[in-house]
C-alpha positions in Angstrom: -17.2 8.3 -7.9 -20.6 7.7 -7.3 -21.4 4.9 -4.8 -24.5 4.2 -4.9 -24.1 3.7 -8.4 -21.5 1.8 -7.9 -23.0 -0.5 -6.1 -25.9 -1.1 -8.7 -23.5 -1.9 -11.0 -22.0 -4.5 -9.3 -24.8 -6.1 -8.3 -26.1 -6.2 -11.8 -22.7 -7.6 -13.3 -22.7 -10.1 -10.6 -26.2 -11.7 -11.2 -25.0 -11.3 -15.2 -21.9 -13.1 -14.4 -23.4 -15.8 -12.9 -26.1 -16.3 -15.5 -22.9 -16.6 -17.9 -21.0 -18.7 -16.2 -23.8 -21.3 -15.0 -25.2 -21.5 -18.5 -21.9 -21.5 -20.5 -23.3 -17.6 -22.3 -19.9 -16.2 -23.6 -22.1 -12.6 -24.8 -23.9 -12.7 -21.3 -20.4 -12.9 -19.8 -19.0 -10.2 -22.1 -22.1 -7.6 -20.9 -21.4 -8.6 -17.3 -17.3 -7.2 -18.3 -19.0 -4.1 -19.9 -21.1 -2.7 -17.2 -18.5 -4.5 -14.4 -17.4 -1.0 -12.2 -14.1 -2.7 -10.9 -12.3 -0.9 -12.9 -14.0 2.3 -11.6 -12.3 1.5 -8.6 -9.1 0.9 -10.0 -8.8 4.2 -11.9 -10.1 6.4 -9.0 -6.8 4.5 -6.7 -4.5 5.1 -9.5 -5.7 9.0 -9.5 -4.9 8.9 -5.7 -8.3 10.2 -4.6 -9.9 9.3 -0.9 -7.4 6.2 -1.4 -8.2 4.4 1.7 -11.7 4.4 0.9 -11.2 3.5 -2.3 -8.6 0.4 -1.4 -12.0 -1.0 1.0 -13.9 -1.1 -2.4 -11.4 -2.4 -4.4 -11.5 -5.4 -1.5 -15.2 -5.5 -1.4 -15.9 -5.5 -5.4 -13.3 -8.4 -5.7 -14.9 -9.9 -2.2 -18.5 -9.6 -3.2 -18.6 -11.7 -6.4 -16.5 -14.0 -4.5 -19.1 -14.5 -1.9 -21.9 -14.3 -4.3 -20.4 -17.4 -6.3 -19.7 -19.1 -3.3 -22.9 -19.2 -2.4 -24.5 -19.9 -6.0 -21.7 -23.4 -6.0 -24.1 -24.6 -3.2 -27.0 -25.1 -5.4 -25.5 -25.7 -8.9 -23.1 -28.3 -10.5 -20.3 -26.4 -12.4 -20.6 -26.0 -16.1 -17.7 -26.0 -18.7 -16.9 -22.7 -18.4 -16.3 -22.9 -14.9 -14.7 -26.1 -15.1 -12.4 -24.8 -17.5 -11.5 -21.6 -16.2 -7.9 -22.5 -15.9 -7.7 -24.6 -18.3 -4.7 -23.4 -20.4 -3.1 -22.2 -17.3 -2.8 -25.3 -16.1 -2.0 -28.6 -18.5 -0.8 -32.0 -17.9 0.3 -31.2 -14.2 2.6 -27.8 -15.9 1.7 -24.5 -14.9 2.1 -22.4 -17.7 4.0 -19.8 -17.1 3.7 -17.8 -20.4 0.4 -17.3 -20.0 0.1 -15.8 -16.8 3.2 -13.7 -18.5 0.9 -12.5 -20.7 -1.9 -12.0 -18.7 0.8 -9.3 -16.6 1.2 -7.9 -20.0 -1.9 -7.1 -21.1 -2.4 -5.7 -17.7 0.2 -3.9 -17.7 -0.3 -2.0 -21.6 -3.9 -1.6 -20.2 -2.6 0.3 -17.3 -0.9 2.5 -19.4 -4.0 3.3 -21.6 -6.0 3.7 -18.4 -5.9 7.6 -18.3 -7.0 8.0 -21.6 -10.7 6.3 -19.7 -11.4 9.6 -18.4 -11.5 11.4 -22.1 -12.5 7.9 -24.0 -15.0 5.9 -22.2 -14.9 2.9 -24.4 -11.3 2.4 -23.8 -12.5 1.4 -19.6 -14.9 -0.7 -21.5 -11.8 -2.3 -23.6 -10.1 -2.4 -20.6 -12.9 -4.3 -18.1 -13.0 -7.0 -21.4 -9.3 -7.7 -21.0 -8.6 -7.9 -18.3 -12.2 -10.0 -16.8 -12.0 -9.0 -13.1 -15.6 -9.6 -12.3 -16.2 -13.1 -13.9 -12.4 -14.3 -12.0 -13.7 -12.6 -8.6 -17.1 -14.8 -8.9 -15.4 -18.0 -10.4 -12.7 -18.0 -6.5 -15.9 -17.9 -5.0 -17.7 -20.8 -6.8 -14.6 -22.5 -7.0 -13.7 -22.2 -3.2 -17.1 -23.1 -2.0 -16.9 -26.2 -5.2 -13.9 -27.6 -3.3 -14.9 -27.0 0.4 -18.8 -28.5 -0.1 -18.7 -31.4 -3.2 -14.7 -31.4 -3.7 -14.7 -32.3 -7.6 -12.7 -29.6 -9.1 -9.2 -29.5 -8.2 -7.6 -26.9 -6.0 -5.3 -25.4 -8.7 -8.3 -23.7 -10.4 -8.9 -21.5 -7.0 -5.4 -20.7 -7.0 -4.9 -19.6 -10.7 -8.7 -17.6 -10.3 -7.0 -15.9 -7.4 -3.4 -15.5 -9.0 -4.7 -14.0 -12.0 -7.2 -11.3 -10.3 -3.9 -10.2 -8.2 -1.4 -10.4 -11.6 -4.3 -7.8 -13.4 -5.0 -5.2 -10.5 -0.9 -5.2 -10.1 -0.9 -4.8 -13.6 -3.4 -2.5 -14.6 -2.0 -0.5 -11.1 1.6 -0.8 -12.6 1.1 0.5 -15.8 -0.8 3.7 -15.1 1.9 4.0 -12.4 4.7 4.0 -15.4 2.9 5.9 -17.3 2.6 8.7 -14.7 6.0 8.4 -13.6 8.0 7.8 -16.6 6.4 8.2 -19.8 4.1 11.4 -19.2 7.3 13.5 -18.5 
């Protein structure tokens, strides 16, 4: 993997990202998915290369947009898309369960497909759409700093953002695991 690269991605599918999400831009927010090198990340853990290393930039690409958003909530109210980030997680005081169910799921079946990124490049780009790591890692952020600085979005949005970012990397981890271990035999 190439880090400096790296790096320029991120940077670029952060300041994407946060154009989508503070002006409600749905295709702005599907380009920051497309170019987003999480997944980069994720695949060069699950083929067990310089792991340690790899682990620390896992951490920092899900730590980054975090702080990034965290400092963009001091200067913006949040819009709809940020205010409904959890939205259908989360109805009528009911977490719903299914969802994040299904969320594992598509994770998972993701995970499995993930080798194939290395032949198939549009199939990481399928991948980064589905499973949104960047715009969740930027929403904690914006959320957090929301709650601790103007407190009017509830607390259960941070906690879904956060559950949902660890329910995809296990995931996505999970199913290139099984695939490896059981179904490449």
């Amino acid at each position: 993997m190439n880090y400096k690269y790296f790096y320029i991605k991120l940077i670029i599918a952060i300041i994407l990202c946060s154009i989508a999400l503070l002006t409600d831009n749905i295709v702005v927010l599907i380009s920051c998915m497309l170019i987003s090198p999480i997944l980069d990340v994720i695949i060069e853990i699950t083929n067990l290369k310089t792991i340690n290393k790899n682990y620390f930039l896992l951490l920092l690409s899900i730590f980054i947009p975090s702080i990034f958003g965290f400092i963009i909530s001091f200067f913006t109210e949040p819009t709809e898309m940020l205010l409904n980030i959890s939205k259908n997680f989360y109805k009528n005081n009911i977490l719903n369960l299914n969802l994040f169910l299904l969320s594992f799921i598509v994770a998972f079946f993701c995970g499995i497909i993930l080798h194939l990124s290395n032949k198939e490049p549009i199939i990481a780009t399928g991948i980064n759409i589905a499973c949104a790591l960047l715009p969740q890692n930027f929403a904690l952020g914006y959320l957090f700093g929301n709650i601790l600085f103007k407190n009017n979005i509830s607390h259960v949005n941070l906690y879904i953002c956060l559950f949902i970012t660890f329910i995809n990397i296990f995931g996505l981890i999970l199913g290139d695991t099984t695939y490896k271990k059981l179904l490449k035999r």
